[in-house]
N, C-alpha and C positions, 0 to 999 in steps of 0.2 A: 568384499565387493558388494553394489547396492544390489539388490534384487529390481532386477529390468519390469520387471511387471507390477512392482509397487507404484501406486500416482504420486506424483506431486503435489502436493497441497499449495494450491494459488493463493497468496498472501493477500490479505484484505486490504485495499486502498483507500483511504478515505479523503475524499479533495473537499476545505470546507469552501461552499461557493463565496460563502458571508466575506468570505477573510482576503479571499483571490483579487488581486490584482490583473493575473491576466499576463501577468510578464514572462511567461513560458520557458523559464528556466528551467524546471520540474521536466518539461519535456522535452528540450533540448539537453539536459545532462544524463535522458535515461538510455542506457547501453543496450537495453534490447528491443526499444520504440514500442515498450508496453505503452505509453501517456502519447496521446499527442494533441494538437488543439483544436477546437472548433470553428466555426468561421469570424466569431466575436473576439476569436482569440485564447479563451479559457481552455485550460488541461480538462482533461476527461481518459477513462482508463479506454484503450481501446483495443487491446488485447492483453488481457490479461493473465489468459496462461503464460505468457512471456516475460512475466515480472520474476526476476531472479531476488525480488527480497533483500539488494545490495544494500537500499536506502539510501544514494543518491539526492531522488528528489526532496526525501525528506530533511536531508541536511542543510542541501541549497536553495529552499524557499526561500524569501526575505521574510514574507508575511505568516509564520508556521503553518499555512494551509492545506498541507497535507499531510498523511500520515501511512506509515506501511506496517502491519502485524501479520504476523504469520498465523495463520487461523485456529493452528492448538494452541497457540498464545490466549489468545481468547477461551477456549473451552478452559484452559489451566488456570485462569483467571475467576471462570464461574466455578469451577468448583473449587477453588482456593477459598470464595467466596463462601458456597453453600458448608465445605466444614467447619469455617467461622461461627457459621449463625448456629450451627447444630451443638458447640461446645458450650 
């Protein structure tokens, strides 16, 4: 069973603005209303403890404009990276 007192690690979102259309797919398919839009209409994370990580929005972009990694994703990335350079 998990240990109730370990955190969650909130997965890192990343919305590119450059790529967004705005057509709010991304936050209308997300199931725990982590993403939702601003007044222009563009995704923005807006609770982000509440991202389960499913990747939904990531799937159903049209324009690949976003992106969801789980944050030791990334640490295991820089040091996959750092013992590269060290060999």
């Amino acid at each position: 069973m998990a240990d109730p007192k370990s955190k969650k690690e909130t997965p890192n979102i990343d919305i590119y603005k450059a790529w967004c259309k705005g057509c709010g797919i991304c936050a209308a398919f997300c199931p725990t209303g982590a993403l939702a839009r601003d007044e222009a209409g563009f995704p923005y994370v807006k609770e982000p403890e509440k991202c389960i990580n499913c990747g939904w929005c990531e799937i159903r972009c049209p324009d690949f404009a976003i992106t969801v990694k789980q944050r030791n994703d990334d640490k295991k990335v820089r040091e996959e990276g750092e013992e590269a350079t060290q060999q």
